[in-house]
C-alpha positions in Angstrom: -124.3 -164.1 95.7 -125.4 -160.6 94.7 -128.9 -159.6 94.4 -130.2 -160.4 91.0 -127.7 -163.3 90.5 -130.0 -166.1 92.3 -130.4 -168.4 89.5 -133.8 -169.6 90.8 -135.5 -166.3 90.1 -137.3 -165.9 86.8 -136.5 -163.3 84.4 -139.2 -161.0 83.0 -138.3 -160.0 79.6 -138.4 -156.7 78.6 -140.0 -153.2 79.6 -143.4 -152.2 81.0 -145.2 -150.7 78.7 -144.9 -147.1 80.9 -142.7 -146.7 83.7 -144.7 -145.5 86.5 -143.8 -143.9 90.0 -144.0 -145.9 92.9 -143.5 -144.6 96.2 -142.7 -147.0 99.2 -142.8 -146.9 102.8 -140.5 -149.4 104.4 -140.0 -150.1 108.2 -136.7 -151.9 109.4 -137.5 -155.4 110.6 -134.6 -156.8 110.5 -135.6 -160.5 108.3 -137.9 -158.4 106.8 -135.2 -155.9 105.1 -134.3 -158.3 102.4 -137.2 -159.5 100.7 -138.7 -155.7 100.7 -136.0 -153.7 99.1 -135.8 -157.2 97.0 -139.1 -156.1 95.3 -138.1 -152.7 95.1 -135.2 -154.0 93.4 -137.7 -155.9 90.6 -138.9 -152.7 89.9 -136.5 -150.2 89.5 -134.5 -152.8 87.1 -137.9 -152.6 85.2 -137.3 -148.9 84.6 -140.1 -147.5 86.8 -139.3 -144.7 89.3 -138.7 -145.8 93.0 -138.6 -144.0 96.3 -138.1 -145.2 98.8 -139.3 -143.5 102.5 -137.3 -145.4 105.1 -134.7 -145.7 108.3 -131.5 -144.6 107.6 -130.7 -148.0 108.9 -131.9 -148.8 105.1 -129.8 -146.7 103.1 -127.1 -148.3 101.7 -130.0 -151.5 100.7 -132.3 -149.1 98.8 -129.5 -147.3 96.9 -127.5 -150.7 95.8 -131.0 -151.3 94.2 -131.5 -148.3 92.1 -133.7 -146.6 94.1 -134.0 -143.0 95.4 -134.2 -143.0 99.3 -136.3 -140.8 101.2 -135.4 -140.9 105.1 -138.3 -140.9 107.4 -136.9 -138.3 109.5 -135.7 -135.2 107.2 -133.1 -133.8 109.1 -130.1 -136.3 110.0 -130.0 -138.6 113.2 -127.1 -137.6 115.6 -126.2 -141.4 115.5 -127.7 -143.2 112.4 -131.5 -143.7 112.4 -132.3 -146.4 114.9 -135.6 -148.4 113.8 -138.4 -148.0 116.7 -138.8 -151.9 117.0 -135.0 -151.9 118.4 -136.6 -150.8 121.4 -139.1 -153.2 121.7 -137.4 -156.4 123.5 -139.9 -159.1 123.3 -137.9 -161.8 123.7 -138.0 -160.6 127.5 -141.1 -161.4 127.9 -144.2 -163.8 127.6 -146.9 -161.6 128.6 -149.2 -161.1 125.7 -150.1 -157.7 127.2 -146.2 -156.7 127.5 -146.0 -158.2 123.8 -149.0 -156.4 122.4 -148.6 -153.2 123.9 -144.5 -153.1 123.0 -146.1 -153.8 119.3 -148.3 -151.1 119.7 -145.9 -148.3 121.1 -142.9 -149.3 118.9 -144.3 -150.6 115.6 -147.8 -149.7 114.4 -149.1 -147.1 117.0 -146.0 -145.4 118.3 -144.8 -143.9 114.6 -148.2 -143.5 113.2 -148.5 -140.5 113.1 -144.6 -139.1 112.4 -145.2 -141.3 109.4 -148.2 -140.3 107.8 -147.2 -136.7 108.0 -144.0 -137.3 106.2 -145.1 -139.6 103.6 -148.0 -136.6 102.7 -144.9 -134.2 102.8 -142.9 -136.2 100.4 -146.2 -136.5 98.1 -145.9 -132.9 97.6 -145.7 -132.1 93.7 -144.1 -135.7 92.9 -147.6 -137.4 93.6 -146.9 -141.3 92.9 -149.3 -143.9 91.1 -148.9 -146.3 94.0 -148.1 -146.7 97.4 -146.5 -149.6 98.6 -146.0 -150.1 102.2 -144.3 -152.7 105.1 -147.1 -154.2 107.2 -146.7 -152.4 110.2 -146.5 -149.0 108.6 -149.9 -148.3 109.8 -149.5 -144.4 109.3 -148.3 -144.7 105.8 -151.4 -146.4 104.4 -153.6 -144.3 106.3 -151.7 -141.0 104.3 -152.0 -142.8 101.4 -155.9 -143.7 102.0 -155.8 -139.7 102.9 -154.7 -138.7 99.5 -156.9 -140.8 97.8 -153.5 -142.8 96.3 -154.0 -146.6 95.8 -151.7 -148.3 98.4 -150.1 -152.7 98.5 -149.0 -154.2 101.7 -146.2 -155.9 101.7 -146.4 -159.1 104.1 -142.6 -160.9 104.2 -143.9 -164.1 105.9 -147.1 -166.2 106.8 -150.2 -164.4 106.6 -150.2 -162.6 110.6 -154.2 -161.4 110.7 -156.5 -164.4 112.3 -158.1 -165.7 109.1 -160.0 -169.5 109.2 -158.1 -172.1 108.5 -154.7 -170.9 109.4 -153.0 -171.2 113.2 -152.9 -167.9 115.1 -149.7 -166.1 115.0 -146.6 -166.8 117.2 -148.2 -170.0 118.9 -146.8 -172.8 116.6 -149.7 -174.8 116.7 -151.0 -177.4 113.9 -154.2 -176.6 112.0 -157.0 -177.7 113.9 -158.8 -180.9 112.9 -161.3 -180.8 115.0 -164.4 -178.3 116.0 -163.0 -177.8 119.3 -159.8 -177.2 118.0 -161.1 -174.4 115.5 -162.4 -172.9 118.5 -159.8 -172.8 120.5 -158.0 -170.9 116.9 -161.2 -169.0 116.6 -160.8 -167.5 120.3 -157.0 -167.3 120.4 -157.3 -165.4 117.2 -159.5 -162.6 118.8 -158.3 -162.2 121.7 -155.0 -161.0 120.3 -157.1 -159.2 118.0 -158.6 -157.3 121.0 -155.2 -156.9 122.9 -153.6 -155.2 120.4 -156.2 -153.2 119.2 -156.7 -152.0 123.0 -153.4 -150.3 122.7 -153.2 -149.2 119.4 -156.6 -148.4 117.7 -157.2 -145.3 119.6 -154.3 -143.5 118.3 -154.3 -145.2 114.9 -157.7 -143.5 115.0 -156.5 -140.3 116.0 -154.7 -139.9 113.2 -156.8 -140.9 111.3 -158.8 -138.2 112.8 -156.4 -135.6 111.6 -156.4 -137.0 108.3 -159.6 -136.6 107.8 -160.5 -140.1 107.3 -163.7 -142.8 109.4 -162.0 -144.4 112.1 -161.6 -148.0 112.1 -163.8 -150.6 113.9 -161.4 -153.4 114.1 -157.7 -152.2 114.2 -156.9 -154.7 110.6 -159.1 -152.5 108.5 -156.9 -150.8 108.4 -154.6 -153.6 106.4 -157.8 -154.3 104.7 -158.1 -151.1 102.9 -155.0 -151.7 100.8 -155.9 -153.0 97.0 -153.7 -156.0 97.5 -152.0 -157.7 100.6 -148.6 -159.1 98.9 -147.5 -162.5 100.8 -144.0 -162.9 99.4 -144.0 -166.3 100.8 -145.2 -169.8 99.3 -148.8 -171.1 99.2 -147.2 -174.6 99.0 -144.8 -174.2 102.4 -148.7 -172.4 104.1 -151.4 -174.3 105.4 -154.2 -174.1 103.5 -156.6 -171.4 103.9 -159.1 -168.6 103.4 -157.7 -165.2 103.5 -159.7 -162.0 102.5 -160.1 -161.9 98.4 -156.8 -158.9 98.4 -154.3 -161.5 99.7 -151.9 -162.8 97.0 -149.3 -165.5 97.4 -146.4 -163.9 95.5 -143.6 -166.4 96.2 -140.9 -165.6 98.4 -138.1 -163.1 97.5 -134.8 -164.5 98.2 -132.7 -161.6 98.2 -129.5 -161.7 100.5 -129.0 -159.2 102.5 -126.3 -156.3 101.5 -124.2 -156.7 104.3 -124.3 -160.5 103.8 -123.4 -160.4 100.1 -119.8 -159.8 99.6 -119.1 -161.4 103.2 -115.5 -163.4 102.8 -116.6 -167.3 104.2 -114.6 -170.8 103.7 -115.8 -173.9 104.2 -114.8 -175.1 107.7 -111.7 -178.4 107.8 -112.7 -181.7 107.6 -115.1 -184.5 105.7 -118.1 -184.7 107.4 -121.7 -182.8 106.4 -121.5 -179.0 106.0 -123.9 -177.4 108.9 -124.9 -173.6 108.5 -126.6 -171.9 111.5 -128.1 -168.8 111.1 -130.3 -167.9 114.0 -131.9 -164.3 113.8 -130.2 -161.4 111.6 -131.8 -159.0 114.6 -130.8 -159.4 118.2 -133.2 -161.7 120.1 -131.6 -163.0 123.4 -130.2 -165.9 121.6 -126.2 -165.9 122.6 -126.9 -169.1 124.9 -128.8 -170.6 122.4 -126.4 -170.0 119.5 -123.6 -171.3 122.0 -125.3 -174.7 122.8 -125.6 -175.1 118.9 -122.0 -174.3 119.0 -121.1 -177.0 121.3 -123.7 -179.7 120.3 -122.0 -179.1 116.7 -118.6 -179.5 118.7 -120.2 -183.2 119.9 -120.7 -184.2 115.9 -118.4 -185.4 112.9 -119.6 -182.3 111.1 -118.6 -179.0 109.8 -120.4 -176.4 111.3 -120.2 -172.7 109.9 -122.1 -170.2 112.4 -123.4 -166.9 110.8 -124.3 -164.5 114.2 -125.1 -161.7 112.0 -125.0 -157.6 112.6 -127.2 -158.6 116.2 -124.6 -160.9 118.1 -120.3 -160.5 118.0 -119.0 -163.5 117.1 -116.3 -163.0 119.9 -118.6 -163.4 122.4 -118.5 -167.2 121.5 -116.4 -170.2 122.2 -116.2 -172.0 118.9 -113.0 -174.0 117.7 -111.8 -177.1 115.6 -114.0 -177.4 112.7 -116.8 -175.0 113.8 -115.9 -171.6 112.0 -118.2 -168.7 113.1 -118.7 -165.7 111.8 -120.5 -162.1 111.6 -121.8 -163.2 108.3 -121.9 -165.0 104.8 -124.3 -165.0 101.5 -126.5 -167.5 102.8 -127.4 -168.4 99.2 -124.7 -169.4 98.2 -123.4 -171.4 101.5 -126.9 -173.3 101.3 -126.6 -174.6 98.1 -123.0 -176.4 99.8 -124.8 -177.2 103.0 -126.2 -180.8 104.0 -128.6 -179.1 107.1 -129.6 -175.7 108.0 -129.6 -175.2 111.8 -131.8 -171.5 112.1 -135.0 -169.6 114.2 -137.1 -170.1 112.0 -136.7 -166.7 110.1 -138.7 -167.0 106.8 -136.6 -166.0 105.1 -134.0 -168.5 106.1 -136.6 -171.3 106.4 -137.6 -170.3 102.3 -133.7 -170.2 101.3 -133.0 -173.4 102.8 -136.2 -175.0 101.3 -135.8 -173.9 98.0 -132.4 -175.4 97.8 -134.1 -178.5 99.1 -132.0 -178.4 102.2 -133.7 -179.7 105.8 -133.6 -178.2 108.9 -133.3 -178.0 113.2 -135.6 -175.1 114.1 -135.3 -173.5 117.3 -137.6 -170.7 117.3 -137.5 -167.9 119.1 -140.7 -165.8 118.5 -142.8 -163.5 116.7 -143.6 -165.7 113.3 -141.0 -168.5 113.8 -143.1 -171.1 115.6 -145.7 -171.1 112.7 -142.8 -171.3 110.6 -141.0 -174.2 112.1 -144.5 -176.0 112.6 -144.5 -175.9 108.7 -141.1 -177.1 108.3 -142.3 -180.0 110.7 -145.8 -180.6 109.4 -144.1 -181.0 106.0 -141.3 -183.6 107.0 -138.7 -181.1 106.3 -136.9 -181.1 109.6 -137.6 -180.7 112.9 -138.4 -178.4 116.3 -136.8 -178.1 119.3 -136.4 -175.7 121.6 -134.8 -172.6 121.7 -133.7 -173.5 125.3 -132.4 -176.8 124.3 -129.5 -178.4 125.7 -126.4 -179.2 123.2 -126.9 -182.9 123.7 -130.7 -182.5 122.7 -129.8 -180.5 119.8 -127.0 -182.5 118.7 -129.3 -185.6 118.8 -131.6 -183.9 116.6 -128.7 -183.1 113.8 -127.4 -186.7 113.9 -131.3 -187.6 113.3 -132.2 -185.1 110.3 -129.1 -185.4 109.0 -129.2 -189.6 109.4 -133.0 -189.7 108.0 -132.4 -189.4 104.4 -136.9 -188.8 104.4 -136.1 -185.2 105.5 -133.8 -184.0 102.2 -136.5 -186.2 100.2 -139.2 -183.7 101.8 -137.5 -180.2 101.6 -136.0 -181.1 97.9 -139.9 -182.3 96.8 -141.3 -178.8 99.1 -138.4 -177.2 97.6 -139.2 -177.5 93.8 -142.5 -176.6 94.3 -141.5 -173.5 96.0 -139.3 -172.6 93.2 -142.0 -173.1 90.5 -144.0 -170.4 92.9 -140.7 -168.1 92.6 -140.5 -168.4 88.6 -143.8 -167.7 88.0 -144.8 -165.6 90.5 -147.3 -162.8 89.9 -145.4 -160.3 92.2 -144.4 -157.5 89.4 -147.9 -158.1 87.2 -150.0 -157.5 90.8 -147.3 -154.0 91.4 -148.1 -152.8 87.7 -151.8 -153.3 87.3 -152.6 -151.8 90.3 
């Protein structure tokens, strides 16, 4: 389904009253590619002027949208522009020190400083109105603060700073009931606070040393500066919460993405419920896990179709009868023929699949997906197992979502409300007033 045809988003009649010249500085996160260039999209089909400062990685997304793109390095890549987090391989490891300081070096820390001196190079003459910038592009907002430009964070998924009331980041737990429990949130929440700030606020401050600009205290001031913090995910899928008064539920953004869209699919032989798996557009250590959904779907009277996407060659599997698997397919438009959604817990699979009202297995990996799939779980949308899973545990948890007809009757009654979100989402007023 191309970009701009998804039926569930709300159009916004008519022209802004003057275009204006936004200038955004995007990071390649893999999940996170989709819904950003998705809001770039919005606005560029508005008629405002968009660049777009980005990995080459990026290119052929930002100019399908209308957009001008900018490449973070000026001069070419001898191999294509590989995005910093490629390097960072924390599926390898469960060492929060390991995980905070790979953060630190690859994403926020490590390209600080490359990035804030090209973003104030491409100000130059063509100084935008706004800034609007990927989360971990810590050197980009710090430029922007530099030139005194008003700067938006864009945040793709749940809310990732420790705030009250929400679970911390990455450790799938439930919201806690208790005042133990809060503490336990309240101390988990600072101490990862602490960790990464121990590797990356001394640099971050460097820079902003150069820039001449007061170094932060806490390393998320920096986050905190921005004139709104843009969730483009749904308040109704989130636990409740109290974020600083600059975050904004937007709705999610349900953009495929551009390799994804014109992708040639068919629906697998047979009868029995459609099953789409789509576990990690990025490469996260999950062959053996994609295989044992492979064979636990091989178990089933089902149709399974497996999307590996750009991160995993679909060779590399053993698939057969009426399991067809793939490099990739317009998720959009296979979920709306699906009966389950078998996936990580990527947000932005976990949002497509709810707002189609469709449930789910999660097996999540990392980074945001266990506060995703507790969601999912905590909502009666599906449910959790692990990522190291055998195929007979996982095949007993299809037969059980897809045998419980209470976990459709949860994701369609979720689903609807996330879709109200999506068609009256305040994403392009919060862009153009600020």
């Amino acid at each position: 389904m191309p970009a701009g045809s998804d039926r569930r988003e709300a159009a916004r009649p008519g022209r802004p009253p003057e275009p204006r010249h936004y200038l955004f500085a995007l990071t390649d996160g893999g999940g996170t590619v989709p819904p950003e260039v998705g809001v770039v999209r919005r606005l560029a089909d508005r008629g405002h002027r968009v660049r777009v400062l980005a990995e080459t990685s990026m290119e052929k997304a930002v100019r399908a949208v209308g957009a001008e793109f900018v490449p973070w390095r000026p001069e070419p890549a001898p191999h294509g522009d590989v995005p910093g987090h490629a390097a960072y391989r924390d599926w390898e490891t469960r060492s929060p020190w390991k995980l905070a300081r790979g953060m630190a070096d690859h994403m926020i820390a490590g390209p600080a400083r490359g990035h804030a001196r090209r973003l104030l190079a491409v100000i130059g003459p063509e100084r935008p109105d706004v800034v609007v910038t990927s989360f971990v592009a810590f050197g980009a907002m710090a430029a922007a603060e530099a030139a005194d430009l008003p700067f938006h964070v864009l945040v793709p998924n749940i809310y990732p700073i420790p705030v009250t009331g929400l679970p911390p980041m990455g450790t799938g737990w439930k919201p806690a009931r208790t005042g133990l429990g809060r503490a336990r949130a309240r101390v988990a929440g600072d101490a990862s606070t602490r960790m990464l700030g121990r590797y990356a606020l001394p640099r971050l401050n460097e820079v902003r040393t150069e820039l001449g600009t007061p170094p932060l205290r806490v390393l998320w001031d920096q986050v905190h500066r921005a004139r709104r913090q843009l969730l483009l995910t749904s308040a109704s899928f989130d636990f409740p919460a109290h974020p600083p008064s600059a975050v904004r539920y937007v709705g999610p953004v349900l953009d495929d993405p551009v390799w994804a869209r014109a992708a040639e699919w068919r629906v697998p032989d047979g009868d029995g419920p459609l099953v789409l798996v789509a576990l990690s557009s990025t490469y996260q250590g999950q062959q053996r896990c994609v295989q044992n959904v492979v064979d636990a779907l091989a178990r089933l009277r089902v149709r399974g179709l497996v999307t590996t996407g750009p991160g995993l060659d679909p060779h590399e599997l053993r698939g057969g009868g009426h399991v067809e698997i793939v490099r990739s397919a317009p998720h959009g438009e296979v979920i709306d023929r699906a009966d389950l959604v078998i996936t990580h817990g990527g947000h932005g699979t976990v949002m497509k699949a709810l707002v189609a009202g469709r449930p789910m297995v999660v097996l999540p990996h990392g980074r945001d997906q266990p506060g995703n799939a507790v969601r999912v779980a905590a909502r009666g949308a599906g449910v959790v197992v692990r990522r190291t899973a055998s195929p007979g545990t996982i095949a007993r948890a299809v037969r059980k979502v897809l045998d419980t007809p209470a976990y459709a009757d949860a994701a369609g009654r979720l689903g609807h409300r996330i879709r109200t979100e999506v068609e009256h989402s305040p994403l392009i007023d919060e862009l153009e007033s600020g």
